[in-house]
Structure formats: structure tokens, C-alpha cells
N, C-alpha and C positions, 0 to 999 in steps of 0.2 A: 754159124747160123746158116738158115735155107738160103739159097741161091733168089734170085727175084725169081715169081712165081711158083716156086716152091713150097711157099712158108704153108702150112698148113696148122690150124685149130684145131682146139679138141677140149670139153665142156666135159668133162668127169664129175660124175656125183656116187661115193663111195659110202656104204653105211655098212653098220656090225659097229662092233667095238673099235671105234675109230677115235673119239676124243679124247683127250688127258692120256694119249700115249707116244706121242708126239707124232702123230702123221702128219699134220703139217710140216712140223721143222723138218719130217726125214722126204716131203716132197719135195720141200727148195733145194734140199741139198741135193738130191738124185738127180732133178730139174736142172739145175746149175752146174754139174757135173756133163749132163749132154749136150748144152747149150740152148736149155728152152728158157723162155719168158711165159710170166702169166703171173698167177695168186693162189695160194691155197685158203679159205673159211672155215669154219668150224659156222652149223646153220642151228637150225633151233631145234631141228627134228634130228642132231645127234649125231647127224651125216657131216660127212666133210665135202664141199664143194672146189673144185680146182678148174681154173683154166687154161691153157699152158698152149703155146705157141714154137712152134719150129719147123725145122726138117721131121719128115714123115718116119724116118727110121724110128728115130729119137721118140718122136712122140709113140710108137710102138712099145719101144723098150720102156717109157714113161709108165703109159699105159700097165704094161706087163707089171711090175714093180704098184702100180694100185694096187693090182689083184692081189699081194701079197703084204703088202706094208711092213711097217716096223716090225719086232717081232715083239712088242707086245698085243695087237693091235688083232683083231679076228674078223678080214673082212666076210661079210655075209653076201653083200649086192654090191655092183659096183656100173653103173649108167653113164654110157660115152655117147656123144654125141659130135659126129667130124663134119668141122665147114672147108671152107678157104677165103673166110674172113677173117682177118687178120686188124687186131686192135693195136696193134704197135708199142707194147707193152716195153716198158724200160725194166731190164730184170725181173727178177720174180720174187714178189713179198706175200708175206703172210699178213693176212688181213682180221 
């Protein structure tokens, strides 16, 4: 995990053919793989919403890996949004 003050947010909103292909399960794992916390949704307009919390590399490579998701998955848009608010999330679940 970040160092204190390091931890850095990031509010991802990912649409295209995102659901029923498992991008959530394949964000926790990627997630959990770098050592981020947060949540991946599935929202009503089709889009998958994520929020994920760590070190700034991490969340880069996070990031990187939306833009491309599973390979069944075609993402089309994909909308970040970076704070340094930090919700203190215990692991990352799919919600």
C-alpha cells in the first residue's frame, strides 16, 4: 500500500460493452494484484463504475488495464476522476 500521504483516489466510470463479461471480477483481481482497495458496480446505464484507492503508479496501471478490460468486454468511454481523498476502504468488493 501508499506510504501516508501518498494514498491517492480515482473514481472511474467505464461504458461499451462492459457488463455480463466479467469486468468487475477481472477489476478486483487486477486491483488486488497491485494492491488497491475500492469497489467495482455494474450502474443502470450499462456502465461499470469503480473506485479504487492506492499508490499512484498502481492506480495508473489500474487505470490502463480499464481502458482495455477483459477480453470479452469493448470498452468505448472510459471517465476518471483523481482526488486525494481517501475513504479507507478494506479490500476491494464488487458490489
Amino acid at each position: 500500500m501508499a506510504e501516508k500521504g501518498l494514498l491517492k483516489h480515482l473514481n472511474i466510470k467505464v461504458s461499451g460493452r462492459v457488463q455480463r463479461v466479467g469486468f468487475r471480477y477481472g477489476a478486483k483481481k487486477h486491483a488486488q494484484k497491485l494492491g488497491l482497495v475500492g469497489f467495482a458496480r455494474n450502474e443502470a446505464d450499462e456502465s461499470v463504475y469503480i473506485e479504487a484507492e492506492g499508490d499512484e503508479e498502481a492506480l495508473k496501471k489500474f487505470s490502463d488495464w480499464c481502458h482495455r478490460g477483459p477480453w470479452l468486454a469493448k470498452v468505448e468511454r472510459v471517465e476518471e476522476e483523481w482526488t486525494d481523498r481517501s475513504k479507507k476502504f478494506n479490500g476491494f468488493l464488487i458490489a
